[in-house]
C-alpha positions in Angstrom: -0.5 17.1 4.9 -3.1 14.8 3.1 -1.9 11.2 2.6 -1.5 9.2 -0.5 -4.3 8.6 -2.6 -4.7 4.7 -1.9 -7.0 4.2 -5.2 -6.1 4.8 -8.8 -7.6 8.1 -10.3 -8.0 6.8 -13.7 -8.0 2.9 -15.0 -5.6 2.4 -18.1 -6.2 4.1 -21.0 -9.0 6.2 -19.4 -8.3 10.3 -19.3 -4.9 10.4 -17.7 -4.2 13.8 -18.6 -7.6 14.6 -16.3 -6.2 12.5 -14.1 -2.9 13.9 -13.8 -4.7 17.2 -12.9 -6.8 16.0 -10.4 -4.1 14.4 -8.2 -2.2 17.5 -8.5 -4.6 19.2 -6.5 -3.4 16.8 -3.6 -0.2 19.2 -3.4 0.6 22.7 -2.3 1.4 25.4 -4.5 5.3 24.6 -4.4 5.3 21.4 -4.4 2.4 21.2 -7.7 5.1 24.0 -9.7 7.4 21.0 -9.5 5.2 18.4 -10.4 4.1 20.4 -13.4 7.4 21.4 -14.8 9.0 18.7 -16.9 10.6 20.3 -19.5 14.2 21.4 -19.1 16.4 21.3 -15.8 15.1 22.1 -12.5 16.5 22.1 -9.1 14.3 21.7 -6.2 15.7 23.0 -2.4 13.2 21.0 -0.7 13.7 21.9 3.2 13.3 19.4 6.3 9.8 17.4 6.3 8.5 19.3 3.5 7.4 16.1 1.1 10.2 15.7 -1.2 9.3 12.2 -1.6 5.5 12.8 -2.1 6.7 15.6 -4.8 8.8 13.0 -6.4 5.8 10.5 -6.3 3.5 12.9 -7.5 5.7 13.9 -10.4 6.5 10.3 -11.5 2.4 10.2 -11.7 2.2 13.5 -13.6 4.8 12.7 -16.7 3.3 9.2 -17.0 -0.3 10.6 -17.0 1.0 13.3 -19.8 1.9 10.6 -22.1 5.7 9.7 -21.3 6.4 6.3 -21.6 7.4 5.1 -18.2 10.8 3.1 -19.2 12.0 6.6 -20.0 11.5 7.6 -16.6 15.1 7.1 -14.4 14.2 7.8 -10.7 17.7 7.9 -9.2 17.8 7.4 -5.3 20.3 6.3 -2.5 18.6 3.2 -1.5 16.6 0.6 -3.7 14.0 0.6 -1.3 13.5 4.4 -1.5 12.7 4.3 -5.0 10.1 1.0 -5.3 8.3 3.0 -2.2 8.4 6.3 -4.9 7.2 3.7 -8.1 4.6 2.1 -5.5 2.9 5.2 -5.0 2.8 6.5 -8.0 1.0 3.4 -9.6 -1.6 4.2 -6.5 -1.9 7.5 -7.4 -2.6 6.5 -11.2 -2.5 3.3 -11.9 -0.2 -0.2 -13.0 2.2 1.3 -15.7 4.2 3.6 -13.2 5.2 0.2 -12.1 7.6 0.4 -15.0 9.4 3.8 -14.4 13.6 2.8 -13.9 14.2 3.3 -10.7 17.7 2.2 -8.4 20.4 3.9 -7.0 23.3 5.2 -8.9 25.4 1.9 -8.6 22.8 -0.4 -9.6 21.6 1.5 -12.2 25.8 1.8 -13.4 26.2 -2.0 -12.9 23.2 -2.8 -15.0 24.0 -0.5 -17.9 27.8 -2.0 -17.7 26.4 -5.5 -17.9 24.5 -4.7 -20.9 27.3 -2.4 -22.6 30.6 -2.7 -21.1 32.4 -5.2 -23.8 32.9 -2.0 -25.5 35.3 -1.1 -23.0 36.5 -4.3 -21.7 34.4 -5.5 -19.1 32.5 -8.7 -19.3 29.0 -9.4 -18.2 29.4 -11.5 -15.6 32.4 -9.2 -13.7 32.3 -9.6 -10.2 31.5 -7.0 -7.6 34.0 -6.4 -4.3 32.3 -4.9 -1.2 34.2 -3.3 0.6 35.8 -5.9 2.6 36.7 -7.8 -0.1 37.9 -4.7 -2.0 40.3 -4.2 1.1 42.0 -8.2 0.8 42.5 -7.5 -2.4 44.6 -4.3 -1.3 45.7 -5.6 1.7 47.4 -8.2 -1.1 48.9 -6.3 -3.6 50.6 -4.1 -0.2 52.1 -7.4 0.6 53.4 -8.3 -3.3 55.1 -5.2 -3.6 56.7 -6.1 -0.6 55.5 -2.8 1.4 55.7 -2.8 5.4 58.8 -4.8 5.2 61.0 -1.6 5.0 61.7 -1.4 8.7 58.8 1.4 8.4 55.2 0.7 9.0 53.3 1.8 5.6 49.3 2.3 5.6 47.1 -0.6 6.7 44.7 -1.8 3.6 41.6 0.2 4.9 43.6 3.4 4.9 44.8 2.9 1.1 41.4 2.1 0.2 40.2 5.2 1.6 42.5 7.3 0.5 42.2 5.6 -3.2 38.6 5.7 -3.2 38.4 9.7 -1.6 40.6 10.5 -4.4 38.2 9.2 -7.3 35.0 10.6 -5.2 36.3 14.2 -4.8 38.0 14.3 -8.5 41.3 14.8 -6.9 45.0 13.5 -7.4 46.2 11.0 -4.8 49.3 13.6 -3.8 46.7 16.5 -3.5 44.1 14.3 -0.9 47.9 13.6 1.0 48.2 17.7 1.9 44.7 18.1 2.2 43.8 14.9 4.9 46.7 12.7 5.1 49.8 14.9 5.5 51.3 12.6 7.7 51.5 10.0 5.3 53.3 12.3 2.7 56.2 10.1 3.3 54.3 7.2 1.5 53.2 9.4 -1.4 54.9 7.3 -4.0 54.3 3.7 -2.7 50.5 4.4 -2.5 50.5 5.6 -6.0 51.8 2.0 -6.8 49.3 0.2 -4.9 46.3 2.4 -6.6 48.0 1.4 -10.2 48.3 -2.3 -9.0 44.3 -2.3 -8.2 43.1 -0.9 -11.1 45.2 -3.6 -13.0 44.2 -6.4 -10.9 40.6 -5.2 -11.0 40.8 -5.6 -15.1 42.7 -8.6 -15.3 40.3 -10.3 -12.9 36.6 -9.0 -14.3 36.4 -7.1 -11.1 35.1 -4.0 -10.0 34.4 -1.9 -6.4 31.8 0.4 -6.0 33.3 3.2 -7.1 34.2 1.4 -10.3 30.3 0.8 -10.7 30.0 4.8 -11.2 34.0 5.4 -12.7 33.3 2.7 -14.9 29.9 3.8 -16.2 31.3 7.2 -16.8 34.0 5.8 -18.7 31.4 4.0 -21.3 29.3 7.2 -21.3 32.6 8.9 -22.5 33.6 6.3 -24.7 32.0 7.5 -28.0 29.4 10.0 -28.8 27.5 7.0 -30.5 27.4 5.0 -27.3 26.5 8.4 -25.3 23.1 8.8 -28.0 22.5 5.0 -27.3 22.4 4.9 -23.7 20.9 8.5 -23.5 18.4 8.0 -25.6 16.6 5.0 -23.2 16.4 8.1 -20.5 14.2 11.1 -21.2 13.3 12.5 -18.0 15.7 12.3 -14.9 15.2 12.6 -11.5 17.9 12.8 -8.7 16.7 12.2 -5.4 19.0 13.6 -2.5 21.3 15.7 -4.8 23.3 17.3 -2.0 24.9 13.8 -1.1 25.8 13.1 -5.1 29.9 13.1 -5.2 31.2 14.6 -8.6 31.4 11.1 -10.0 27.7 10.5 -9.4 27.4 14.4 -10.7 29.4 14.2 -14.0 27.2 10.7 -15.0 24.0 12.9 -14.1 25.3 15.1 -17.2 26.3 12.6 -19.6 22.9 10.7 -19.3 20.7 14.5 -19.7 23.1 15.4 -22.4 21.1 15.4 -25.5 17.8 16.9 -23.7 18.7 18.4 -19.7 15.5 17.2 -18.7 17.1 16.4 -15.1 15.2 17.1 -11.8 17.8 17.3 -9.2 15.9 17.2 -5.7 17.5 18.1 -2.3 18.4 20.4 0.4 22.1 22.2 0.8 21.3 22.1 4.8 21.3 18.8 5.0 24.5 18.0 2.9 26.5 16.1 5.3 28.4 13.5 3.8 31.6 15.0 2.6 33.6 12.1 4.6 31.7 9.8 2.0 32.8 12.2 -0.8 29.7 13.8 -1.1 30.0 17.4 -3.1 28.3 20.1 -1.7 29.4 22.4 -4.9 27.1 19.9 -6.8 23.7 21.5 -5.7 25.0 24.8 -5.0 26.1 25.0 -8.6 23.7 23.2 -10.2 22.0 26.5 -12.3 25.5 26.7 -13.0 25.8 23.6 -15.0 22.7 23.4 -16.2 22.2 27.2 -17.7 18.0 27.8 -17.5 17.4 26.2 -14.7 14.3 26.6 -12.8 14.2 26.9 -9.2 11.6 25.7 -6.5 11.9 26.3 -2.9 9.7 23.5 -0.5 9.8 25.4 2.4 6.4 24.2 4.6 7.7 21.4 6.7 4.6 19.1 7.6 6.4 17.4 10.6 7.9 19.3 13.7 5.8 22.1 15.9 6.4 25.7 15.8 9.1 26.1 18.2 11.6 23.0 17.1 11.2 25.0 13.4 12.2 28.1 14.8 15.6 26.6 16.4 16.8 25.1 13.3 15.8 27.8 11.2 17.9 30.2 14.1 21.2 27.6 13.4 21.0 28.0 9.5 21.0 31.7 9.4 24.5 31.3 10.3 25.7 29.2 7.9 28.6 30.8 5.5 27.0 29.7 2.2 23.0 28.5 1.8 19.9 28.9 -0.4 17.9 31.7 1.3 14.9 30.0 2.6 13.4 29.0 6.2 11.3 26.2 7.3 7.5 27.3 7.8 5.1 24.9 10.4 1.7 23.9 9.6 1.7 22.4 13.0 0.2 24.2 15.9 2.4 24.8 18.7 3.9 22.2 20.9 6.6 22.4 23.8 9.2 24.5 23.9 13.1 22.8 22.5 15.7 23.3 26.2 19.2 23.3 26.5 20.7 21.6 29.9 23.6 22.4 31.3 25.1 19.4 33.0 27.9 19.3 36.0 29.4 16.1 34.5 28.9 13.3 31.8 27.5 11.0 34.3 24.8 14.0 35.1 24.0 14.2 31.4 23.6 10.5 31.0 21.0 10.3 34.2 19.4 13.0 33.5 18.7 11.8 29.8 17.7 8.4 31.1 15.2 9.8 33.8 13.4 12.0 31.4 13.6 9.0 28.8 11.4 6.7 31.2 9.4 9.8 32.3 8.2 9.9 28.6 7.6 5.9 28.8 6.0 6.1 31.0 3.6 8.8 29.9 2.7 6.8 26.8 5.5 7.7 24.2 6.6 4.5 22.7 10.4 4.4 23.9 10.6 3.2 19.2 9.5 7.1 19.5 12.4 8.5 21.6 16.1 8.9 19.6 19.0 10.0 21.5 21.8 11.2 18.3 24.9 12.7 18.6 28.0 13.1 16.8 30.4 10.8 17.6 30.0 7.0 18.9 32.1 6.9 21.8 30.1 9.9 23.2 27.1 7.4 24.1 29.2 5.3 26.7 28.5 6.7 29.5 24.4 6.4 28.2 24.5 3.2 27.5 25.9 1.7 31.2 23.4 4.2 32.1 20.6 2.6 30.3 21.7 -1.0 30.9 21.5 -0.4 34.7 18.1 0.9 34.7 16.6 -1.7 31.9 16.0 0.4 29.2 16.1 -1.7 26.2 18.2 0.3 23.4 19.9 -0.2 19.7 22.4 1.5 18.6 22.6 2.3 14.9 26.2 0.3 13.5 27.5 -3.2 14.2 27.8 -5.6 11.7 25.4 -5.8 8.7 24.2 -8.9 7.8 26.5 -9.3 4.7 29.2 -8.5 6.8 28.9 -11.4 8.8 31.8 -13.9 8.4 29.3 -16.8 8.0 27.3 -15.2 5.1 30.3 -14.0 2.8 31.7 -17.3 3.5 28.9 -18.9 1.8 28.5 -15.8 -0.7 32.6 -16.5 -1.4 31.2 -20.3 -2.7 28.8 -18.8 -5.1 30.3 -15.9 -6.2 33.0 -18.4 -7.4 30.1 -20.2 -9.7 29.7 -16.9 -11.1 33.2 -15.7 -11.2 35.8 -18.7 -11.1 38.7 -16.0 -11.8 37.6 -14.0 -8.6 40.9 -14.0 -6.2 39.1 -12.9 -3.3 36.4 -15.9 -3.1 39.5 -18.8 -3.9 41.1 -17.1 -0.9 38.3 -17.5 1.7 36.8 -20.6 0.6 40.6 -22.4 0.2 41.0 -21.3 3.8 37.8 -22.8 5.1 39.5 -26.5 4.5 41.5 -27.5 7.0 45.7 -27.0 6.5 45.1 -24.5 4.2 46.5 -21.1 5.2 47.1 -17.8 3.1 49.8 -18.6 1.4 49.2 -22.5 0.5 45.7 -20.9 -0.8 47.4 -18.1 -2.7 50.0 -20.9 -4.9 46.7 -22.6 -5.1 44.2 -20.0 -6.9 47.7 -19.4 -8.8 47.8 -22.6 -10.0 44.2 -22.7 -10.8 44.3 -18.9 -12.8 47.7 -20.4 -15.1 44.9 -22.9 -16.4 42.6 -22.5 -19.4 39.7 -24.0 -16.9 39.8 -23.7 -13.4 37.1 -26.3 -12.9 38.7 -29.1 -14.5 42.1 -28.1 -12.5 40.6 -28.1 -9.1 39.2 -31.6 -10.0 42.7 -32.7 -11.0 44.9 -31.1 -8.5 48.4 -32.1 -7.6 49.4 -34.5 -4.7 50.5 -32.1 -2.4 47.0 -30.3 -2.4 44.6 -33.0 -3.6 44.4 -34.8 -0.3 43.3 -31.6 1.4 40.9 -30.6 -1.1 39.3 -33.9 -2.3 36.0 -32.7 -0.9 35.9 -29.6 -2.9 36.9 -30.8 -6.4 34.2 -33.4 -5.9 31.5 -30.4 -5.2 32.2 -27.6 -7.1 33.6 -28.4 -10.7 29.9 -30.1 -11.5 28.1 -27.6 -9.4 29.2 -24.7 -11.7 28.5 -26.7 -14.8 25.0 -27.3 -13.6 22.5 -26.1 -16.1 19.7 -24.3 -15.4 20.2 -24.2 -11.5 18.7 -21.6 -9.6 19.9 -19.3 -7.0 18.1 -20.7 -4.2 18.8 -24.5 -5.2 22.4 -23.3 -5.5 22.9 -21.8 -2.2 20.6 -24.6 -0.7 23.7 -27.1 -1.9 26.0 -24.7 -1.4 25.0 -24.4 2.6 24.7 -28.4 2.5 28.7 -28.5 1.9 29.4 -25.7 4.4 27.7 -26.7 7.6 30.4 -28.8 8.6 32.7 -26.0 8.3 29.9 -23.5 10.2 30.1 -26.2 13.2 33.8 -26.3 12.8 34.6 -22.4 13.2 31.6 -21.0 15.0 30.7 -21.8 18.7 27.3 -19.9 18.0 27.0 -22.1 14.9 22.7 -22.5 15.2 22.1 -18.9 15.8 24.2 -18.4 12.5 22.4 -21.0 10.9 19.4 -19.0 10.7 20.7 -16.4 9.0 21.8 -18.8 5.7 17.5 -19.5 6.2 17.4 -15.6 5.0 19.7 -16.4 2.4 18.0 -19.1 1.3 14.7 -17.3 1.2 16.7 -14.3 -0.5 18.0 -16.5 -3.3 14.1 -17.6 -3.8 13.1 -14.6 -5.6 15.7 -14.8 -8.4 16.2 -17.1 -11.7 19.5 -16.2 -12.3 22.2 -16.3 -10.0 24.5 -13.1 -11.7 21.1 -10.6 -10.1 21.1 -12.8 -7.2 24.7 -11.7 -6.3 24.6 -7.8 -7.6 21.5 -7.5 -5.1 23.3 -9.1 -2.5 26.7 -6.5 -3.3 24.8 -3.8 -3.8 20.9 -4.0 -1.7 22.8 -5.8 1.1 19.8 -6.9 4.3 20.0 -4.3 6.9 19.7 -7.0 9.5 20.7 -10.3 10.7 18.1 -12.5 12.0 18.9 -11.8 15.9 18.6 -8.3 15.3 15.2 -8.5 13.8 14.2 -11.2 16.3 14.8 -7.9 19.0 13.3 -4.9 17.1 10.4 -6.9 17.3 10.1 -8.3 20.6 10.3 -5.1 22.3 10.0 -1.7 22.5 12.9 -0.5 21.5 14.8 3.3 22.2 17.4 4.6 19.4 20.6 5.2 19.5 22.1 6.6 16.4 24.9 9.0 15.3 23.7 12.1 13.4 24.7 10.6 9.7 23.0 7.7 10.4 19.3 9.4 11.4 19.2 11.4 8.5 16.2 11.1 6.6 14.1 9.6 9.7 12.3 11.1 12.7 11.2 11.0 16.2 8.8 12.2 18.8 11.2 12.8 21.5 14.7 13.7 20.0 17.6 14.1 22.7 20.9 15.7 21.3 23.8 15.0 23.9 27.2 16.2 24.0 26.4 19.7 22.2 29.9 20.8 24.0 32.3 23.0 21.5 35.1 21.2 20.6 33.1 17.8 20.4 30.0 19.7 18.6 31.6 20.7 16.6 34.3 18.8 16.5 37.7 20.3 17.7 39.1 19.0 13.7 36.8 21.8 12.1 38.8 24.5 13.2 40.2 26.3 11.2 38.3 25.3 8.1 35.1 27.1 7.5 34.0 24.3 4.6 34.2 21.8 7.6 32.6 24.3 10.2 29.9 24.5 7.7 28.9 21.4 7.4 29.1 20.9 11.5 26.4 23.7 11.5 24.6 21.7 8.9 25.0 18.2 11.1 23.4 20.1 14.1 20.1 21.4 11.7 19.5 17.6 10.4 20.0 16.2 14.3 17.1 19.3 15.4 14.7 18.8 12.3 14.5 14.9 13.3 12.3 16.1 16.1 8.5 16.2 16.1 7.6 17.1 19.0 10.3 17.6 21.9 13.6 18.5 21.6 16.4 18.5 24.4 19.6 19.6 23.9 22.5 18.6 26.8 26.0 19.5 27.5 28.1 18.2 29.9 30.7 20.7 31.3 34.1 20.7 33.0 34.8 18.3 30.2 38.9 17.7 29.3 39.7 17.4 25.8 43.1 15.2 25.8 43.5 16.2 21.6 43.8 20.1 22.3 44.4 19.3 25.9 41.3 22.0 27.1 38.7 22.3 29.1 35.6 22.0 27.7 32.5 23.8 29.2 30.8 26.1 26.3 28.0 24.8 24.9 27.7 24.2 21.1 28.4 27.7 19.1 25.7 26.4 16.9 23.2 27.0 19.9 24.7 29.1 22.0 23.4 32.3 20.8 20.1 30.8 19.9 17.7 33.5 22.3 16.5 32.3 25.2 12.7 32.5 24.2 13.3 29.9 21.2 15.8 27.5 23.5 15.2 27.4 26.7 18.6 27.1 29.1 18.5 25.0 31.8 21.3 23.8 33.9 21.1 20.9 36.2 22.8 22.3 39.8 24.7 19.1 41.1 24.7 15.3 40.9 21.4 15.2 43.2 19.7 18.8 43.1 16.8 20.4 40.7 17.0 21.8 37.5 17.0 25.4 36.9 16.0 27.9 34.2 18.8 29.5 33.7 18.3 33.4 33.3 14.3 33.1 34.6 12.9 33.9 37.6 10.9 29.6 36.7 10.8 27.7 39.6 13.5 25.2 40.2 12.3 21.5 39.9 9.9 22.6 36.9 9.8 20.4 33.9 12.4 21.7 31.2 11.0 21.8 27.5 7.0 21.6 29.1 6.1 24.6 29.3 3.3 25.1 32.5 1.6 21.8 31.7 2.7 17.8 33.1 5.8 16.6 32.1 8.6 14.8 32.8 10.2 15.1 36.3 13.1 17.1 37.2 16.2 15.3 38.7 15.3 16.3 42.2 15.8 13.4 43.5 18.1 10.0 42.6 16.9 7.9 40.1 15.1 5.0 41.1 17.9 1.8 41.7 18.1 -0.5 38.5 16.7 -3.9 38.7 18.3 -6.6 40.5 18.9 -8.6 37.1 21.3 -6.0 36.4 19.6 -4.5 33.4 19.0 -5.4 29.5 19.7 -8.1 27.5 23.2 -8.8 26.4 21.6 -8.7 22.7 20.9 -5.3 23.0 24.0 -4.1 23.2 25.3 -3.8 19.6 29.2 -2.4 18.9 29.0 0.4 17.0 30.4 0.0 13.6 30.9 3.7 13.0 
């Protein structure tokens, strides 16, 4: 596929509609009929590597070279990043005022519109916004105020009540219904979770909060509020376009419709094979139904995928055909061929893991970057084995999870301090910053913030606190008070003399205390690029860093392979792509029986984990395998590519823990190079790996817990 025009077609004010025309021709014939058509709805089933992103780009160009004034344009996307990449292009492709186009994700978008309009349902601009974390203390402290787990039973820890609160707004359902459904087991507790949910929304109000489903909830509410304040908001949007529609929930969904009301210009872009987020409460009915809701809807199929060979295509398209409910369509290459995709048998785990790790350095050592080589599976726990495996023979690895770097204790600590400069009737922030001082606990930090919310100004009450807490909190009614009244400070000068107060405390809890120190650098540098501290925090709640400054400081100093779960690889790719524990019963997972909804979207897990491939693909199984939740023996391979032919997946099976591969079904050679066809390749385990070093393998700081 051509790249992106890196010079504008047109300067401003020159003949854009020309223009427009011209950089059309950069597109195939699909991917130009979406461009072009902007006038009512249209759904686009854009397939696996087959330029959704450069059809979005091209059509953001396109409306804006036509005439259409680009603050009417609302690009919405999953990630921030994804759609100043989108608005980046587009201004390269024409010129400065796509620059302008709205573009965010769902929540930021919501949380911006409620800043600007939600007094007219009871929410203040400067509410505050709970992560997740936080939105489970505040939970975790209503369970303990109404005095549930104390009934010689246990009751739901907070991170189950969340879930089950926050599944029940996503899917549109009633709390009792998502109990039969996926909690039955918890049926007992129907009546004392509905409590807790009616407690949270309360608290939430009262205190100017809101979670992150309350960014969408909440939005929805105003858009329903009044046909006045529908018009008003709709009118600053003329032209929609959803990015990723098979992951929208119904929330996400119904505030796509309340926005397009008044014109159902709405472009909803995705692709129902790759809808795999339902544990997130992602809908697949949204973009299967989509004609449905908007009646004249126009339909384009992207089916030429500009990324994988010939023979990975085949195998995905050869999984999909069996999927209960799809759009009719199959991937097409534009690649010439390449190797052909195998699936290995293995005798045991241990086999698998070797086996993966030999042909891993094999490829190393040929010249594929090991950044190029991905090893995805289903679960977490099914890369233990690999990872010993890999540590032993120094393979430097990362595995997609762990924690975040706003989910670092140091970093909400100091985020607690300024969100309270924001928000000084936030619960959640008096709790962790009280309980940072020595001989405060939870409780002497819960009559505290009580104390402090019974006054008309918090400020002037923690400066005036009495006796029995003063003493203890001397420090902190010297800092904060003035802090929050001073004028005209900026994010980074606030969090510069916000850190100042904290380090003390950093040295005091934290044996690693440097090493975190460099992080609050990042925050500092973070807080740089905003005058106001209200953005400052939104960004930080809802555009959190990917990384922590350790974990950047080892992506970059070496070579790096990739571990990562299925979910968390979609929308990237790989030269080398390994798929391990393709086993029924693990993949798919045993818990999809039964259901053919969850079967489906198993199938649909397997096509995203092959279409990550470019250019090899290996699929393993280990046999023999006992499954302590059904109590069976595992030793199929994966129904989703078991009965893929031979000629498209070649079957291989490894013979023992120190013997050759063989081609299963082939009169091949035993020892040949599986997935190579007759040319070099990587070697066959015919003989035991090499020995791993005598340092006894990678660095510590490689090894990441998964946060899956």
């Amino acid at each position: 596929m051509k790249p992106f025009r890196l010079t504008p077609m047109t300067p401003q004010g020159g003949n854009s509609a020309a223009a427009g025309e011209a950089l059309l021709a950069e597109l195939n014939l699909a991917q130009g009929e979406a461009a072009r058509t902007t006038e009512g709805p249209l759904l686009v089933v854009a397939g696996a590597g087959t330029g959704k992103t450069r059809t979005l780009t091209y059509r953001t160009a396109w409306l804006v070279a036509q005439g259409v004034a680009p603050e009417s344009i609302l690009l919405l996307t999953f990630t921030r990043r994804s759609a100043q990449e989108m608005c980046r292009r587009a201004a390269l492709l024409l010129d400065a005022r796509c620059d302008r186009v709205q573009g965010g994700t769902f929540h930021a978008i919501g949380c911006g519109l409620l800043r600007q309009y939600g007094q007219a349902i009871g929410l203040e601009p400067g509410f505050t916004i709970l992560d997740r974390p936080d939105a489970e203390d505040v939970v975790g402290m209503l369970r303990g105020d109404l005095g549930l787990g104390d009934k010689g039973r246990l009751f739901p820890k907070k991170k189950t009540v969340l879930d089950i609160i926050s599944k029940s707004i996503n899917r549109g359902v009633a709390i009792e219904e998502l109990l039969v459904s996926d909690y039955p087991h918890l049926l007992e507790h129907g009546d004392d979770l509905l409590k807790v949910a009616a407690a949270y929304r309360m608290v939430k109000r009262q205190r100017q909060m809101v979670d992150y489903d309350d960014l969408l909830t909440r939005m929805v509410e105003l858009l329903e509020s009044g046909p006045e304040m529908q018009r008003r908001i709709g009118a600053r949007y003329r032209y929609i376009m959803v990015d990723e529609y098979q992951d929208t929930n119904r929330v996400q969904a119904r505030m796509v419709r309340l926005l397009a009301a008044e014109h159902d210009n709405v472009m909803a872009v995705g692709d129902d094979a790759q809808s795999i987020y339902r544990f997130r409460g992602a809908c697949f009915r949204n973009i299967m139904d989509f004609a449905r809701e908007y009646p004249g809807t126009r339909q384009v199929m992207l089916t030429e995928n500009y990324r994988s060979t010939p023979q990975v295509l085949a195998v995905a398209n050869q999984v999909m055909a069996g999927a209960l409910e799809r759009y009719d369509k199959d991937l097409a290459p534009t690649r010439a061929a390449g190797d052909a995709p195998a699936l290995i048998r293995a005798p045991t785990e241990n086999m698998q893991s070797r086996f993966v790790c030999q042909q891993i350095r094999d490829l190393h050592e040929e010249g594929t970057p090991l950044g190029e080589i991905a090893v995805l599976f289903r679960s977490a726990y099914h890369t233990f084995d690999l990872e010993v495996e890999l540590a032993r023979h120094g393979l430097p690895f990362i595995k997609r999870g762990g924690l975040k770097f706003m989910e670092t204790a140091h970093i909400k600590d100091v985020v607690a301090y300024l969100r309270l400069l924001e928000n000084p009737r936030d619960p959640i922030s008096w709790s962790r910053v009280l309980r940072l001082h020595p001989g405060i606990g939870e409780v002497t930090a819960r009559g505290i913030f009580e104390h402090l919310f019974g006054t008309d100004d918090p400020w002037t009450a923690l400066a005036g606190l009495p006796a029995k807490w003063a003493g203890k909190l001397e420090a902190l009614g010297q800092f904060l008070p003035p802090l929050a009244r001073a004028a005209g400070a900026t994010p980074q000068s606030l969090t510069e003399r916000v850190i100042e107060y904290y380090l003390p405390q950093l040295v005091a809890h934290y044996d690693d205390h440097p090493k975190r120190a460099r992080d609050m650098e990042q925050l500092v540098a973070l807080g740089a690029r905003y005058q106001q501290l209200g953005p400052f925090l939104t960004d930080l709640a809802l555009e959190p860093p990917e990384a922590t400054m350790a974990d950047a400081d080892r992506l970059e100093e070496r070579d790096t392979l990739v571990l990562s779960t299925i979910h968390s690889a979609k929308g990237l790719e790989w030269n080398a792509v390994f798929v391990i524990w393709a086993v029924d019963g693990r993949f798919p997972s045993a818990y999809a029986e039964g259901s053919a909804e969850e079967m489906d979207e198993e199938r649909r897990l397997m096509y995203v984990a092959i279409t990550r491939a470019r250019d090899r693909l290996v699929i393993t199984y280990p046999v023999g395998v006992y499954e302590r939740a059904t109590g069976l023996i595992l030793s199929r391979p994966s129904r989703f590519v078991e009965d893929v032919p031979a000629a498209l997946l070649e079957p291989w099976a490894l013979s023992d823990d120190r013997g050759p591969v063989e081609r299963g079904g082939s009169g091949r050679a035993a020892g040949s190079s599986p997935g190579r066809g007759s040319g070099g390749g990587p070697k066959a385990l015919s003989e035991p790996l090499p020995e791993a070093d005598a340092d006894g393998g990678i660095d510590a700081y490689f090894r990441q817990d998964s946060g899956w």
